[in-house]
N, C-alpha and C positions, 0 to 999 in steps of 0.2 A: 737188125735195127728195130726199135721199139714202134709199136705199129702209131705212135702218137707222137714220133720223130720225124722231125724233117727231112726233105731231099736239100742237102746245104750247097752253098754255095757261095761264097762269101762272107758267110755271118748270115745269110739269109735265104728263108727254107720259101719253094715256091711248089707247088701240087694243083695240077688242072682238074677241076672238078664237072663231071657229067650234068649236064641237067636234062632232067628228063624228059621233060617235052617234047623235046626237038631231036633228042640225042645227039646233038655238039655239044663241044668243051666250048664252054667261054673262057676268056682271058685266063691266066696263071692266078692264083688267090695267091700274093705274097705277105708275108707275116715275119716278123721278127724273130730269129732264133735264139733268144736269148733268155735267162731268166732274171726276173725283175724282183725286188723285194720291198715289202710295203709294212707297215705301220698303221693298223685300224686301230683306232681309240673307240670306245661307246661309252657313255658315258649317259646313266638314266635315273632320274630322279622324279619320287613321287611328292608334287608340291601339296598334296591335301591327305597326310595321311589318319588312320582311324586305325587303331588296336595295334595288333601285330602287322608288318606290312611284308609280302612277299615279292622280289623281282626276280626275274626269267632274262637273259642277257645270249641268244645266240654265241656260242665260240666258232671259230677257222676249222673248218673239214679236220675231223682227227684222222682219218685216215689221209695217206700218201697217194696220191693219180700224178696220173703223168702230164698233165698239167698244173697243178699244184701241190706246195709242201707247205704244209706249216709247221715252224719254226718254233712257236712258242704262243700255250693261250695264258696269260696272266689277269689278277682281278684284286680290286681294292675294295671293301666295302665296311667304312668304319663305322663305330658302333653296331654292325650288327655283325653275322656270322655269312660266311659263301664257302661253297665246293662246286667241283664239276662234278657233275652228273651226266657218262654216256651211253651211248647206244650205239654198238662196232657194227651192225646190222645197216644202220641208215648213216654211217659218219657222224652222228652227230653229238655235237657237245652242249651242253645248258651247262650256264653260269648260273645256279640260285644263290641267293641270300635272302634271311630273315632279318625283319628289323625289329627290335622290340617298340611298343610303344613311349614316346617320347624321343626317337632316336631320330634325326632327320636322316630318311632311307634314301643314301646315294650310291648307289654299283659304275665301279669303273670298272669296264673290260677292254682287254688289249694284245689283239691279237698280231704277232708278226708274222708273215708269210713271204713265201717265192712261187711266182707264176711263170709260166712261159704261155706261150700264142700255142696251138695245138690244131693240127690238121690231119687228117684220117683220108688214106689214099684210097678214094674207092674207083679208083680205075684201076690198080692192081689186088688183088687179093691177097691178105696179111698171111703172118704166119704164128699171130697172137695166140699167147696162153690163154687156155679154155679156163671160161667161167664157173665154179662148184655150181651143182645144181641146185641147191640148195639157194645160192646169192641169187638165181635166174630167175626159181618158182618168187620168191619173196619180191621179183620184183615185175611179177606175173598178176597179184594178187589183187582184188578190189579193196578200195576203200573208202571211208564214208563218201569222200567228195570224188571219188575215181571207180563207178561201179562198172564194171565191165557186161553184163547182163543189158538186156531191153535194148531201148534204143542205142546203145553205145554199141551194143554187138551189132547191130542192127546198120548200123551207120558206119561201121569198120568193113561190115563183111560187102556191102555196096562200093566203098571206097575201093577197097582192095579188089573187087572183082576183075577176075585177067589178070593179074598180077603172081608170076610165075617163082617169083626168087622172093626171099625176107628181102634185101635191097629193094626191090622194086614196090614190096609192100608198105617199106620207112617212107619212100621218097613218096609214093601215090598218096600219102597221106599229110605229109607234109605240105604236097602241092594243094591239096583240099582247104587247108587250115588256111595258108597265106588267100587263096583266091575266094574263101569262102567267109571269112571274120573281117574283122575291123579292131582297129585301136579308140577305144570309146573315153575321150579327153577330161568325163564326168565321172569316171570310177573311181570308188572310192583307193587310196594305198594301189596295191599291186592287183586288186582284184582276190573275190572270195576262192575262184576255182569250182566252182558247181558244176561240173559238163553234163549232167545230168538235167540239168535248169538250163540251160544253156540251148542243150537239144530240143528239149520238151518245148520250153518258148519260143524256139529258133532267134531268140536273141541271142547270137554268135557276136556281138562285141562287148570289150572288155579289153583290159592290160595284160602282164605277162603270166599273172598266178592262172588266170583265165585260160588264156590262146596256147601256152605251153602245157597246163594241163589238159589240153582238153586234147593235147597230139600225145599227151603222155597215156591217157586213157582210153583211145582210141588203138594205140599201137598193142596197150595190151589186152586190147579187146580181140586185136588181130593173133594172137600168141606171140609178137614181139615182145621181150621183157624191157622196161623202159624206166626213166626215173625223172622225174624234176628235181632237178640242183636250185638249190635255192641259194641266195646271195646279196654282193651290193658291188654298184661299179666305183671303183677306187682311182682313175684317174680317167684323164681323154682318152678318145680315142688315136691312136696313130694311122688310122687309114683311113683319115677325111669326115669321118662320120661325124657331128658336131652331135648328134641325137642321141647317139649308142656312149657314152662316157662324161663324166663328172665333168663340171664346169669348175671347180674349184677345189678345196681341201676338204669343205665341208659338204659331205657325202650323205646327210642325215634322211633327202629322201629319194639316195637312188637305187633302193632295192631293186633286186631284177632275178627274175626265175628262171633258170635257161632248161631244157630238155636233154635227155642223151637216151639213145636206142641201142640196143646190144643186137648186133648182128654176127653169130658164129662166125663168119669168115675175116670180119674184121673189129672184132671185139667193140667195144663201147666207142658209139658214133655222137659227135657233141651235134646237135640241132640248136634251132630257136627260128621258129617261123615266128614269131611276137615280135621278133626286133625287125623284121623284115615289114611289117604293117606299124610299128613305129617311125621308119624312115618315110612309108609313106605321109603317115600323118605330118611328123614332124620335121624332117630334114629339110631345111631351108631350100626354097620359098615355104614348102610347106603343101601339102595335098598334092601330092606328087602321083600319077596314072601308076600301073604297071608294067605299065610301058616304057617308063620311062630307063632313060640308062642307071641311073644309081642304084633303082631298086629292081635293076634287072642281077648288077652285080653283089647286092647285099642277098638277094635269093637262091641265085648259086654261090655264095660263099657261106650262108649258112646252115648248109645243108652240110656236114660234114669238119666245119672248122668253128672255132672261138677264137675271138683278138681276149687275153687275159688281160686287160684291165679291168678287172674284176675280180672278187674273192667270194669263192661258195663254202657256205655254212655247212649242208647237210643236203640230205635225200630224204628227211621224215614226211609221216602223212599220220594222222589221226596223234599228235603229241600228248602225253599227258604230261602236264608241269608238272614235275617234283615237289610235295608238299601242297600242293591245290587243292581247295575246296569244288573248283570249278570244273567243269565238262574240259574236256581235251583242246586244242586248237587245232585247226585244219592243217597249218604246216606251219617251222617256228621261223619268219626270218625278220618280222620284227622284236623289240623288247617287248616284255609283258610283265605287268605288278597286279597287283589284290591286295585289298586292305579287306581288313573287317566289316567292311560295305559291300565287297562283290569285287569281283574282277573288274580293271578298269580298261577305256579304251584306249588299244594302244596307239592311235591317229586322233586323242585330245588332249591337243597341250594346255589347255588349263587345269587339268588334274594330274596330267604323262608329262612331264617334260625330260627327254633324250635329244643328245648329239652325238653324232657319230662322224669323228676326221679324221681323213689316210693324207701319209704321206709317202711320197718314197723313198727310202733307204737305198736303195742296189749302189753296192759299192763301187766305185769311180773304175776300177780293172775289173767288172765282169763282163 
């Protein structure tokens, strides 16, 4: 069995996850065994453009995991020219187009994919195909916004202390991020990702580019190799969460960064301690303890599992757009343009205007 397959039962995969604390299993984490197929539209236009005009359009993970496939990335961009541009290294795909001047610059991108819900049994020990060393160190490495040095080492090698196994090292740090951050309701998009700024200041809140990088930089402060998946949620949720999943079709701003940690025994583990201080803030009523029951269940379930509604773009960090005048982007998973004026921002829609709607496809007998 695939270490990212279910124990089935009905149509429905159920796996008890350890929490560490206390060392009990809480309840069954039950998840849909199935895979779903979805319909992202982007669609990004520069309403103010100057000269030549450049757009950057994330594509659907080019690579295969065992919680997603994607199907097909496609892109329209009249009057001007587009190709994909990848990087097999980080998954990632970039839609550019140029536009020439006079040409009103609009990129459709349209990616279709299949998901499934994905749970990693760490009460047994997999029997998963080993990592190239080569994919591990690469995602070992520091980068602008994930330096592993100073305080980062500094603050892993504390965390981790006592901590005798890699499991015991992902989850001791996990635990650190949920009880030690916050969801900060004022950040700008998804959060810059600075953990470095973050330490330094000890303002430890922020959204998910934030609280997921900063376990992603910590883990491989600790020599875990780790990655943020970057992405967008594409429908609700089906396990109650009203905070973790799209309220609607139009998906344009629910970007979301999840984490995964490679542990030799059982290959790449999905995290997101970020959605777990999201429920606190936000799951109805709202400012919810940690104590409380929901976000006792959202802690041990996402330590090891993802509900996919959801679709991830990539694993990049330090991006250079293709054809840019401009410095790199910290990671790509919004749209990005430049005109002959400068790079613009991509969270101002009086110069940016983009939308981005999923629908679901999954055909009626899967």
């Amino acid at each position: 069995m695939n270490r990212r397959d279910f124990l089935q039962s009905g149509g429905i995969a159920s796996v008890s996850l350890a929490f560490a604390k206390t060392g009990r299993l809480f309840s069954q984490v039950t998840m849909l065994d199935r895979w779903r197929t979805f319909e992202v539209t982007t669609r990004a236009e520069v309403l103010k453009p100057s000269g030549t005009t450049r757009v950057w359009v994330p594509a659907a993970l080019i690579s295969e995991t065992p919680f997603q496939k994607t199907l097909a990335n496609s892109f329209n961009s009249e009057g001007g020219t587009a190709r994909m541009v990848e990087s097999k290294s980080d998954a990632l795909g970039i839609v550019t187009a140029e536009f020439p001047a006079g040409v009103r610059p609009i990129l459709t991108v349209t990616s279709r994919i299949t998901t499934k819900d994905c749970v990693v049994d760490l009460t047994a020990r997999g029997t998963t195909p080993k990592e190239s060393r080569a994919e591990l160190e690469h995602f070992l490495r520091p980068t602008k916004l994930l330096p592993t040095d100073g305080i980062v080492k500094a603050t892993a090698s504390e965390i981790t202390k006592g901590s005798k196994t890699d499991l015991e090292k992902a989850r001791a740090i996990y635990e650190w991020i949920v009880d030690n951050t916050f969801r900060n309701p004022k950040t700008r998009g998804c959060g810059a990702g600075d953990i470095r700024f973050m330490l330094e200041s000890k303002d430890l809140g922020g959204k998910c580019a934030d609280l997921n990088s900063l376990y992603v930089g910590l883990a491989r402060a600790a020599g875990l190799p780790a990655r943020d998946v970057y992405g967008i949620r594409v429908a609700k949720s089906e396990m109650g969460y009203k905070s973790l999943g799209a309220s609607s079709e139009n998906v344009t701003k629910a970007q979301h960064c999840r984490a995964e940690v490679y542990l030799g025994e059982y290959g790449w583990v999905p995290v997101d301690p970020a959605d777990v201080r999201k429920v606190v803030l936000e799951e109805p009523p709202g400012n919810r303890p940690l104590e409380d029951d929901m976000v006792k269940k959202a802690r041990a379930r996402l330590f090891g599992s993802w509900e996919m509604n959801w679709m991830a773009y990539n694993f990049a960090h330090d991006v250079a757009l293709p054809g840019s005048n401009g410095a790199p982007v910290g990671f790509l998973m919004y749209p990005q343009a430049e005109t002959s004026d400068g790079r613009l921002d991509s969270l101002d829609p009086d110069n940016f205007k983009y939308e981005i709607t999923s629908r679901e496809i999954t055909p009626t007998n899967s």
